[in-house]
C-alpha positions as CSV (number, residue, x, y, z in Angstrom):
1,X,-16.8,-7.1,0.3
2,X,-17.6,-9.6,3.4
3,X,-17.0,-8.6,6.9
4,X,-15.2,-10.6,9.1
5,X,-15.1,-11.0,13.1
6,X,-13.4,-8.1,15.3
7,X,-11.3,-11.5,16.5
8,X,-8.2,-12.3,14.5
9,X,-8.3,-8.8,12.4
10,X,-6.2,-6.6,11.6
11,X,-5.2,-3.6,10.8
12,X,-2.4,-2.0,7.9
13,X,-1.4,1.5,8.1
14,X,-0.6,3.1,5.0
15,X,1.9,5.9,4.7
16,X,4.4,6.4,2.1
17,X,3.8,2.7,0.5
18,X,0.4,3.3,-1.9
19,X,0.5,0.2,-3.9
20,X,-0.3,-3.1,-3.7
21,X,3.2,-4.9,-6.0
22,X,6.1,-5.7,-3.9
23,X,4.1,-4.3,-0.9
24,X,6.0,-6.2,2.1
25,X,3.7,-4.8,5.0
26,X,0.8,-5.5,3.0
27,X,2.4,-9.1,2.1
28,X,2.9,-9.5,6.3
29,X,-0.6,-8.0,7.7
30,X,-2.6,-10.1,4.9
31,X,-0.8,-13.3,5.7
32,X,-2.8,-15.6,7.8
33,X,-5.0,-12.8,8.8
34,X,-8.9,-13.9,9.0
35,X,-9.5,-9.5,8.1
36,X,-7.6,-7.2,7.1
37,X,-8.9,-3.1,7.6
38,X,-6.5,-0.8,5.2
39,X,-6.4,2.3,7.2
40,X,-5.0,5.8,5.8
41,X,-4.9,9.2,7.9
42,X,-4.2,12.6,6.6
43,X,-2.7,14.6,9.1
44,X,-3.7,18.6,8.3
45,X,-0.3,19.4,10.3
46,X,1.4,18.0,7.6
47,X,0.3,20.4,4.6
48,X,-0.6,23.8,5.1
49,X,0.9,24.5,7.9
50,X,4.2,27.4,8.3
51,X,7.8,25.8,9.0
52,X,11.1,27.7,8.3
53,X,12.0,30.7,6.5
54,X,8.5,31.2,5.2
55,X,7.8,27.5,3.7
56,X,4.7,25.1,4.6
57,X,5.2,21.6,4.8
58,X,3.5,20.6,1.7
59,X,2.1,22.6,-1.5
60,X,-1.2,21.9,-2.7
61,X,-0.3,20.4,-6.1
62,X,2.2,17.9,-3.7
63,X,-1.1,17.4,-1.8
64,X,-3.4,16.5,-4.9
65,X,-0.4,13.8,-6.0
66,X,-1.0,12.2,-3.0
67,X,-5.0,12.7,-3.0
68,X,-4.4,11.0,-6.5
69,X,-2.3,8.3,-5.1
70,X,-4.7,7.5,-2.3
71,X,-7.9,7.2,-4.5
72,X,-6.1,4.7,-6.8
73,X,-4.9,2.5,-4.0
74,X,-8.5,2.5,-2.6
75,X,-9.5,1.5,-6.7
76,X,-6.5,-1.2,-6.6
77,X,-8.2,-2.7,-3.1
78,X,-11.4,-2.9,-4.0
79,X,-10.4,-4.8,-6.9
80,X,-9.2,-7.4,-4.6
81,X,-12.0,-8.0,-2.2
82,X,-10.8,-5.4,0.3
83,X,-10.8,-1.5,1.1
84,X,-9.3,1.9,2.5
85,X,-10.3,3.4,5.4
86,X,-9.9,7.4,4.8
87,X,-10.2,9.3,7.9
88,X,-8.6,13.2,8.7
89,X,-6.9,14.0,11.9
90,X,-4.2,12.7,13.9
91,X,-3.1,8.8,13.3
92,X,-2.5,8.2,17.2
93,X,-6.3,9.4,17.8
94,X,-7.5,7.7,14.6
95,X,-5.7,4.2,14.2
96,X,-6.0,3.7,18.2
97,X,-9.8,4.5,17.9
98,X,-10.3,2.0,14.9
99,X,-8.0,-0.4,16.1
100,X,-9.0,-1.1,19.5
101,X,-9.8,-5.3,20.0
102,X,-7.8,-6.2,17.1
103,X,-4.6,-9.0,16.8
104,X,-1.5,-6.1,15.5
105,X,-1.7,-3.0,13.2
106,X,0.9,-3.5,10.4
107,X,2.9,-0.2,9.2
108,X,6.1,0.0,7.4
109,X,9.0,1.5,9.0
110,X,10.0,5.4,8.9
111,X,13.4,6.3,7.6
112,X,13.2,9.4,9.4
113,X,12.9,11.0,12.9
114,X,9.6,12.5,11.9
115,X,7.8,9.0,11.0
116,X,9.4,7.4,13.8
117,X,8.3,9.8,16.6
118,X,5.0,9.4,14.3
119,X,5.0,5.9,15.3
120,X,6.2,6.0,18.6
121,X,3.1,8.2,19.5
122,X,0.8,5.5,17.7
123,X,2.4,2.6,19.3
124,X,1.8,3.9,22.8
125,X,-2.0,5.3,22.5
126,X,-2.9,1.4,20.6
127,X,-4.7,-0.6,23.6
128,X,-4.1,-4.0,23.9
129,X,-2.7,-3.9,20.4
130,X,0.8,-4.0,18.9
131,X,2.1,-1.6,16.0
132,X,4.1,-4.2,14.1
133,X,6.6,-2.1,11.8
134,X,8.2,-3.7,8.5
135,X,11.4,-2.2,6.8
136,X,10.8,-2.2,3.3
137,X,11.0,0.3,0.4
138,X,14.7,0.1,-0.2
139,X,16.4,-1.9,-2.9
140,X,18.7,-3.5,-0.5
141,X,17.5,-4.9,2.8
142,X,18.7,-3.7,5.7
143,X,20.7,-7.0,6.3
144,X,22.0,-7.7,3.3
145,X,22.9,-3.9,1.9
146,X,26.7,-4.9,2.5
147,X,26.9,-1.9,5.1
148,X,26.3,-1.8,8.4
149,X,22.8,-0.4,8.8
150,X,23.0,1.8,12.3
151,X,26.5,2.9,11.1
152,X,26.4,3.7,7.2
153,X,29.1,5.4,5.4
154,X,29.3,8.9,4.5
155,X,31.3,8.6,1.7
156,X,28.9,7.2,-1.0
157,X,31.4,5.1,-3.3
158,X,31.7,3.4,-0.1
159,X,28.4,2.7,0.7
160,X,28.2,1.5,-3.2
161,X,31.1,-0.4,-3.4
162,X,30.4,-2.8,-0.5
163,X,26.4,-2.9,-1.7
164,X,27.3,-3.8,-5.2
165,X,29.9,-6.4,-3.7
166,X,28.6,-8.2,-0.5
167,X,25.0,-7.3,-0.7
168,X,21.8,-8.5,-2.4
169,X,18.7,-7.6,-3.9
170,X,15.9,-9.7,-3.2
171,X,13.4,-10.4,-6.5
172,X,10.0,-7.8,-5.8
173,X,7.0,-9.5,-4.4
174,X,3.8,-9.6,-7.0
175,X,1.0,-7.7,-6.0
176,X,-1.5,-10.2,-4.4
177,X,-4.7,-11.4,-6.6
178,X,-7.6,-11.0,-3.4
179,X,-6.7,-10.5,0.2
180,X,-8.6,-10.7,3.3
181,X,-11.9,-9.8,4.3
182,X,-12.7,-6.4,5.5
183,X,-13.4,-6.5,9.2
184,X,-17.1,-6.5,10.7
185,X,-18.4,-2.7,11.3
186,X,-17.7,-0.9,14.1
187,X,-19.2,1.7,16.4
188,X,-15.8,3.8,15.9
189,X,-15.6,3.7,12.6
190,X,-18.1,5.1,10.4
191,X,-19.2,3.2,7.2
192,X,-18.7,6.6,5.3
193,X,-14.8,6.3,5.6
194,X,-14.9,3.9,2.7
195,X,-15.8,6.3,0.6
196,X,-14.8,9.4,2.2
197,X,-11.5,11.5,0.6
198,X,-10.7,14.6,1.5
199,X,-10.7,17.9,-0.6
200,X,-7.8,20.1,-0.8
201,X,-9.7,22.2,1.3
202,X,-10.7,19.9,3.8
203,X,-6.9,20.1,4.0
204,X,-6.8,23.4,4.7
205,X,-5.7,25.2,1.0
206,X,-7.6,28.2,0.3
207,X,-10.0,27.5,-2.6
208,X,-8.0,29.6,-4.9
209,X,-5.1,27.6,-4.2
210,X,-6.5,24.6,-4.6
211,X,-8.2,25.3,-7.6
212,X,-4.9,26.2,-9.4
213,X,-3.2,23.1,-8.2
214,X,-5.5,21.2,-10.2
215,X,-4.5,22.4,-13.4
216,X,-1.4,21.7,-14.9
217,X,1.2,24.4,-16.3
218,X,1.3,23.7,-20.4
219,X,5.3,24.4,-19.8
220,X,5.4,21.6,-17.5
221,X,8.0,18.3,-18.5
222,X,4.7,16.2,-18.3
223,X,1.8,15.5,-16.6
224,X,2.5,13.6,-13.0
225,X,-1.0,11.3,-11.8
226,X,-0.9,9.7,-8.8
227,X,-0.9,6.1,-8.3
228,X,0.4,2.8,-8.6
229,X,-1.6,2.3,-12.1
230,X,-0.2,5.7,-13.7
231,X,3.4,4.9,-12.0
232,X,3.9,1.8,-14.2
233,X,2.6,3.3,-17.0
234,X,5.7,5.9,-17.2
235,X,7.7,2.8,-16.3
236,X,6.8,1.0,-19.5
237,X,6.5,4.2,-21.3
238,X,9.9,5.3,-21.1
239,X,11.9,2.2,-20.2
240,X,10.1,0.1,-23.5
241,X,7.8,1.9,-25.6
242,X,9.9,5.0,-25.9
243,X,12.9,2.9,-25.4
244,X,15.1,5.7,-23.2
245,X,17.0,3.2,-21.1
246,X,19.9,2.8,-23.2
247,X,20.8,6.1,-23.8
248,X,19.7,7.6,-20.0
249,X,23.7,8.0,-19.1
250,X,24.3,10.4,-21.7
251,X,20.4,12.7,-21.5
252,X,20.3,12.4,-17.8
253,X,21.4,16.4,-17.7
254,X,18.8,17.4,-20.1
255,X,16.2,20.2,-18.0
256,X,13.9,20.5,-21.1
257,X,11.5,18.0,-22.0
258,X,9.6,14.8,-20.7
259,X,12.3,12.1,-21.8
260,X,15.7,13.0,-20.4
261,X,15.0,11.4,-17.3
262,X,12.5,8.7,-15.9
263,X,10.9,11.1,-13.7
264,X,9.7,7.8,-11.3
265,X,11.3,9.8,-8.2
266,X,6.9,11.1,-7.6
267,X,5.9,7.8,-7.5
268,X,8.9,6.4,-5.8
269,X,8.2,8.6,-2.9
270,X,4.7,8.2,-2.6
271,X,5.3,4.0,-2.2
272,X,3.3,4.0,-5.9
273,X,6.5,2.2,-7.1
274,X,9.0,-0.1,-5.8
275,X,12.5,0.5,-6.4
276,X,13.0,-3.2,-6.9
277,X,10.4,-3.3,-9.3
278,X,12.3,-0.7,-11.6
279,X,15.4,-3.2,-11.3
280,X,13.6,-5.8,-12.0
281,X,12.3,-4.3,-15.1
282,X,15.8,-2.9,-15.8
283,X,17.1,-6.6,-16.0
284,X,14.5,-7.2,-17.8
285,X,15.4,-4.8,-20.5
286,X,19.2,-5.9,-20.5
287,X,17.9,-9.8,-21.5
288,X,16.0,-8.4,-24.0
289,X,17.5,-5.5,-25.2
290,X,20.6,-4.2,-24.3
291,X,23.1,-4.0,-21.3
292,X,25.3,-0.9,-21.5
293,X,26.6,2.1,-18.7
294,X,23.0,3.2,-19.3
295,X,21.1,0.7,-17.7
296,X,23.5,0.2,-14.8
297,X,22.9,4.1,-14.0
298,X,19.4,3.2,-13.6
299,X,20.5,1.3,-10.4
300,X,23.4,3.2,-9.8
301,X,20.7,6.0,-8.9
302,X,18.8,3.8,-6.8
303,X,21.6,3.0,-4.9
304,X,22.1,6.6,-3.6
305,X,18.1,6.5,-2.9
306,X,18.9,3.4,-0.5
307,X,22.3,5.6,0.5
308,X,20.5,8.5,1.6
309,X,18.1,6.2,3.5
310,X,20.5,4.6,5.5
311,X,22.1,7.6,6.0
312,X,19.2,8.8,7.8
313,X,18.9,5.9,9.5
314,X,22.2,6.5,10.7
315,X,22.4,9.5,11.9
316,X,19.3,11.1,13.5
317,X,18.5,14.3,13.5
318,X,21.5,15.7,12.6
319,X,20.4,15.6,8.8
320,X,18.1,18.1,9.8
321,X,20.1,21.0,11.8
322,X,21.9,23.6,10.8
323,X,25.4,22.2,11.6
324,X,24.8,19.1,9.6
325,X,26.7,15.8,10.6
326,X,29.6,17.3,11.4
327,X,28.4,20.0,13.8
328,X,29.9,23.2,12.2
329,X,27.5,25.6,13.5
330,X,29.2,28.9,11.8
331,X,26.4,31.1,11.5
332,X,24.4,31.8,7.7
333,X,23.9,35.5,6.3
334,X,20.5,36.6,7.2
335,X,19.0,38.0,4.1
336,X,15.3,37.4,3.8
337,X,15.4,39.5,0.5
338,X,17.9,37.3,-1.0
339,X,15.9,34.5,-0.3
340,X,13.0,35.8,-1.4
341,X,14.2,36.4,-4.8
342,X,16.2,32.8,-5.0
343,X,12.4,31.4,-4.5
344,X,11.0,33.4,-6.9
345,X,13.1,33.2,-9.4
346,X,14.4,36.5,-9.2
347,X,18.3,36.5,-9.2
348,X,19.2,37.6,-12.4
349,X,20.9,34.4,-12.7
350,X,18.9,32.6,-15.9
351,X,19.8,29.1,-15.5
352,X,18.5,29.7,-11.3
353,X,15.9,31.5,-12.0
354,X,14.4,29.2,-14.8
355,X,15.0,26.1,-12.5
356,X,13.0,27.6,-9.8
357,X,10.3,29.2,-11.8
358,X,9.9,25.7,-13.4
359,X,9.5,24.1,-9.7
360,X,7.3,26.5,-8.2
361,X,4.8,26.2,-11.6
362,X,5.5,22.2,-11.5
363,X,6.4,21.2,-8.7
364,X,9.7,19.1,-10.7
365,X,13.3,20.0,-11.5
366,X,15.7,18.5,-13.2
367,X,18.7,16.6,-11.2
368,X,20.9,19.3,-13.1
369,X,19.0,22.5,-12.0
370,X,18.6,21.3,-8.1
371,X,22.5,21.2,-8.0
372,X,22.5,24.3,-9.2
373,X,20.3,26.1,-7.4
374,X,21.8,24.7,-4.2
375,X,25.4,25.6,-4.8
376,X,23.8,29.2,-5.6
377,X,21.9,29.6,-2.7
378,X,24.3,28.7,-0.1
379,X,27.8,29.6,-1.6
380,X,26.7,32.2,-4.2
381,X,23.5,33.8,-1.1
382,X,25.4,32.5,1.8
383,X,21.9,31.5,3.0
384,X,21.0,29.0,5.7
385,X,20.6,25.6,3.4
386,X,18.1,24.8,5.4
387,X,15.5,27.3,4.0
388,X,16.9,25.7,0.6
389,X,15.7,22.5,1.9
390,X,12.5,23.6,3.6
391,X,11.2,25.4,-0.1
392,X,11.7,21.9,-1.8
393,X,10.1,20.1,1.3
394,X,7.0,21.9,0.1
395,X,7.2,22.0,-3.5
396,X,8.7,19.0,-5.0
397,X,6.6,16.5,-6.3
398,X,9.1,13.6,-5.6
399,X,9.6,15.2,-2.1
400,X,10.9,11.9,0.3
401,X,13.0,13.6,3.7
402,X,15.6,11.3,3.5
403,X,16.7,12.6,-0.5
404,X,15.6,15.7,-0.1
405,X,17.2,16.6,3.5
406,X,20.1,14.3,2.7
407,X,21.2,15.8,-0.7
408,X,20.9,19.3,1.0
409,X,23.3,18.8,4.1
410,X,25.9,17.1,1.4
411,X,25.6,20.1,-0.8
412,X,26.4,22.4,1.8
413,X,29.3,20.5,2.9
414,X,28.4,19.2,6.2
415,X,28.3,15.0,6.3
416,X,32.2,15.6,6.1
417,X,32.8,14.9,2.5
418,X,34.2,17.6,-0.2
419,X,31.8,19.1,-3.0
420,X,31.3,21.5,-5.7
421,X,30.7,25.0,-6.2
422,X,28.8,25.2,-9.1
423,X,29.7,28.0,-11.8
424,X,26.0,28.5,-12.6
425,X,27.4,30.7,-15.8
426,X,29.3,27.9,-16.9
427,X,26.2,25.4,-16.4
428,X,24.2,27.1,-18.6
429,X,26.8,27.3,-21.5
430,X,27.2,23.9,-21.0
431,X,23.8,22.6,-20.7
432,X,21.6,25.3,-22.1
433,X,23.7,26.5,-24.6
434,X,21.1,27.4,-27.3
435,X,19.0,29.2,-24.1
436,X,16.3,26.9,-25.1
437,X,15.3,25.9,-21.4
438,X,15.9,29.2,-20.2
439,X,13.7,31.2,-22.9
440,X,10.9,28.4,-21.9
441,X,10.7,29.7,-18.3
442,X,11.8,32.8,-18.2
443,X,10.7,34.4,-21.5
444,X,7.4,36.6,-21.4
445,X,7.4,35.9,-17.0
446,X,6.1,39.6,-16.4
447,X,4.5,38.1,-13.1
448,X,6.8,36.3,-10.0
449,X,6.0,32.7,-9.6
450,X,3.5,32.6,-6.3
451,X,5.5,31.8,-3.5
452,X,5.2,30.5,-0.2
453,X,5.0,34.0,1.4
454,X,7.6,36.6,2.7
455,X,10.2,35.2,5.1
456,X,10.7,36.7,8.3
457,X,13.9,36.9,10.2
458,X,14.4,33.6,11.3
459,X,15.4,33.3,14.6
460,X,18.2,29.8,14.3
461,X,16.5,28.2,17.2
462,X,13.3,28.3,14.8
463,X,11.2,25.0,14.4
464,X,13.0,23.4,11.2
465,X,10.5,22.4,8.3
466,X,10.9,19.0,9.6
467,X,8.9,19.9,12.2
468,X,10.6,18.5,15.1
469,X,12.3,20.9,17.7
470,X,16.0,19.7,17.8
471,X,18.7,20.2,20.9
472,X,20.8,23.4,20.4
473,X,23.9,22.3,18.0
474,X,23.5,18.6,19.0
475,X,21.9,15.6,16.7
476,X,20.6,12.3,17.8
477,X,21.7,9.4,15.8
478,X,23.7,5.8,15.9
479,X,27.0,6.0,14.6
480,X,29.4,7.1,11.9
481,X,29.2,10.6,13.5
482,X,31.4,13.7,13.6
483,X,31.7,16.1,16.6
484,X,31.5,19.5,15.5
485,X,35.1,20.3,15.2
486,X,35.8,17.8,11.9
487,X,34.7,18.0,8.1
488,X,35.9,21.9,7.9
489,X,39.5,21.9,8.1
490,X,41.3,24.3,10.2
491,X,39.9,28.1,10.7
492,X,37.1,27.8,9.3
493,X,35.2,29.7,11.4
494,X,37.9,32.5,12.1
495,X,37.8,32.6,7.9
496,X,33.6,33.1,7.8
497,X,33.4,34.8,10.6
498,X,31.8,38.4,9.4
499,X,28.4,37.8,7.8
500,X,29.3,39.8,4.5
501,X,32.6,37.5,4.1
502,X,30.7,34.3,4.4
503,X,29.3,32.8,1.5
504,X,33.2,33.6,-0.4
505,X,35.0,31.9,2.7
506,X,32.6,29.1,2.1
507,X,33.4,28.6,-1.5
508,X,36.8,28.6,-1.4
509,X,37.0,26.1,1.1
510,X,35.3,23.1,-1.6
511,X,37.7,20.9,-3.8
512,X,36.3,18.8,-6.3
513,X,35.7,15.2,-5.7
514,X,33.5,12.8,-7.3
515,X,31.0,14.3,-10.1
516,X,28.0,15.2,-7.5
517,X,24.8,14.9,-8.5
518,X,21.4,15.2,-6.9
519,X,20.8,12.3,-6.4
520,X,17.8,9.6,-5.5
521,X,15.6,12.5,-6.7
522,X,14.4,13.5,-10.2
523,X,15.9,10.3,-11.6
């Protein structure tokens, strides 16, 4: 690698975009640039570290995904003439510090209020440097989605309907063959953070923790690496080799087993795959293959990822609070015992206790389960969905805040739009009926699954897992909002108001609509 003058450098932030193919940050930082200085920061507050309900922000086995994910990009760089910059502690202390003289520092744009506020504090401690931010990691463009992006839909046929009809999906860009120079050393930035990566520890995980995050449970669907290279390995794997494409409509249900699903949703929310690339590939199977309701639901799936996204674009911070977009702010049961045992995996219902058995071993479940487990916890519990959504914010492999936070304010009801109540008994008769998935995780489970700790008694005003500190019963966010007297219908808060009549009042209120599904994760 060659060093180039402080001069025209630059700078390219990476975040949740760790690979080089149809990398459109990387593609506008490299372009012109005399040096180009990869940067990543790991930010401790964003893995061990308490939330709601007794969660953490991340798990240690999410942690070592992205530890993998890192070290591959650094791999993929160096390949290319270039390198990574690995440095722990705060991004505005770190990228201002290693940034200072240069042209622009490239970073592509947060979906969220989290990454945004992340930027906003970067963009204002940079000295005479700008933070240039690039939307990218959708499968439509903002401009060309066939929605309008500040004001999206809640409905999701309609967001589909006008994407699939007015908008556009651009062709992904291939992963460059060399790119810039690194930039000449610098007093502020020690040589050793070319080769330094952090430990789990260094993250803060106790050693015992972190030492069982490296190994994977046998009972496990597969075995989920890190990185771009291992992310389009499963992509040819089970698209072409194992040729699962054409049948995905009619396994997508399936909980046991490595092939019922594509399982890209890890790597998709890392940034180690593109969404475009998978349609890409997709059309590439139809020419050459087959074109059936199978390979369309590929897409169909990406589209709620991009739904969700704009969604949260959309609306702010409302995503994240306990009233949802529409404001209902009837109060949850308070039952940390309940919730306990729903983490656990400690109902007595099989088909949610195997599901969450499976994702606190794993760190996956299948679209089915999460459904499931939802509806249970918040109309079966009558439990704060947020603590729902806080557990999978630090479990879930394929954790990404739009899906995750998304999917959970549309299960319990509150963007407005009608849902199920799942009959967990039902579900299991209907997708377990031999008991083969259940007997996998619950069978011979003498010990409970290792939690994330016992919850207190949240306070509601409590710090959400999110970690942003919200106004009272108010969310921030451009258009397509409710105030908090729509999307409930009326007396709905006379009908739940007694804690112990709650979680029934809540249930009966749901009709049926479109066949939900949680979407843009576990794909």
């Amino acid at each position: 690698m060659t060093a180039a003058s402080v001069g025209r450098a630059r700078a390219l932030w990476f975040r949740c975009d760790l690979r080089l193919d149809d990398n459109l940050t990387l593609q506008a930082a490299a372009t012109g640039a005399a040096a180009l200085l990869p940067i990543y920061v790991f930010d401790p507050r964003k893995f061990n570290t308490p939330t709601l309900a007794g969660a953490r922000k991340c798990s240690a086995r999410r942690a070592r995904f992205l530890l993998e994910s890192v070290a591959a990009l650094r791999k993929q760089l160096e390949a290319r003439g270039s390198g990574l910059a690995v440095a722990v502690g705060q991004p505005k202390e770190i990228v201002a510090k290693w940034c200072t003289g240069m042209d622009g520092v490239w970073v592509q744009e947060g979906f969220c209020s989290e990454e945004q506020a992340e930027e906003a504090c970067v963009a204002k401690s940079l000295q005479n440097c700008k933070l240039n931010k690039v939307w990218a990691g959708t499968l439509y463009m903002p401009d060309e989605c066939g929605n309008p992006p500040g004001n999206t839909p809640l409905l999701f046929t309609n967001f589909k309907n006008k994407a699939e009809g007015r908008g556009r999906i651009r062709d992904p860009v291939p992963a460059p063959k060399q790119l810039p120079p690194l930039p000449a050393e610098s007093e502020q930035r020690p040589k050793t953070s070319f080769e330094f990566l952090p430990t789990l520890q260094d993250l803060g995980y106790p050693d015992e923790e972190a030492a069982a995050a490296a190994e994977d449970d046998p009972r496990g669907v597969m075995r989920f690496e890190g990185g771009e290279d291992a992310a389009m390995q499963r992509l040819q794997k089970w698209m072409f080799e194992d040729d699962k494409l054409k049948e995905y409509f009619e396994i997508r249900n399936g909980m046991l087993g490595e092939g019922y699903s594509s399982k890209f949703s890890p790597w998709l929310a890392h940034g180690c795959l593109s969404p475009r690339r998978v349609w890409k590939e997709a059309q590439r199977y139809e020419a050459e293959r087959v074109k059936n309701k199978s390979t369309y639901w590929l897409i169909f799936e990406l589209t709620w990822r991009d739904f969700f996204i704009y969604m949260a674009r959309s609306q702010g911070t409302k995503i994240f609070l306990r009233g949802g977009v529409v404001g209902d702010n009837t109060p949850w049961r308070k039952d940390p015992a309940a919730l306990r045992k729903w983490k656990e995996g400690r109902t007595g219902d099989q088909l949610v206790d195997a599901n969450m058995r499976e994702l606190a071993a794993t760190g996956w479940m299948s679209n089915r389960g999460r459904q499931n487990v939802a509806s249970y916890l918040i109309f079966d519990l009558g439990v704060d969905w947020r603590y729902g959504a806080a557990h999978f914010e630090e479990h879930l492999l394929d954790y990404d805040p739009a899906a995750n936070w998304g999917n959970w304010v549309a299960a319990a009801g509150l963007t407005g739009q009608r849902i199920n109540k799942f009959n967990t008994k039902k579900q299991l008769n209907d997708y377990d009926p031999q008991r083969k998935y259940v007997r996998h995780w619950l069978h011979g489970s003498g010990d409970s699954p290792k939690g994330s700790g016992e919850e207190e008694d949240d306070d509601e005003e409590e710090p959400r897992a999110r970690a942003e500190r919200a106004d009272k019963g108010k969310g921030k966010g451009k258009g397509g909002g409710y105030s908090g007297k729509g999307g409930r219908g009326k007396g709905c808060r006379d009908a739940a108001s007694r804690p112990g009549e709650r979680a029934e009042a809540r249930a009966r209120r749901w009709r049926k609509a479109e066949q939900p599904e949680w979407q843009a994760q576990a794909a």
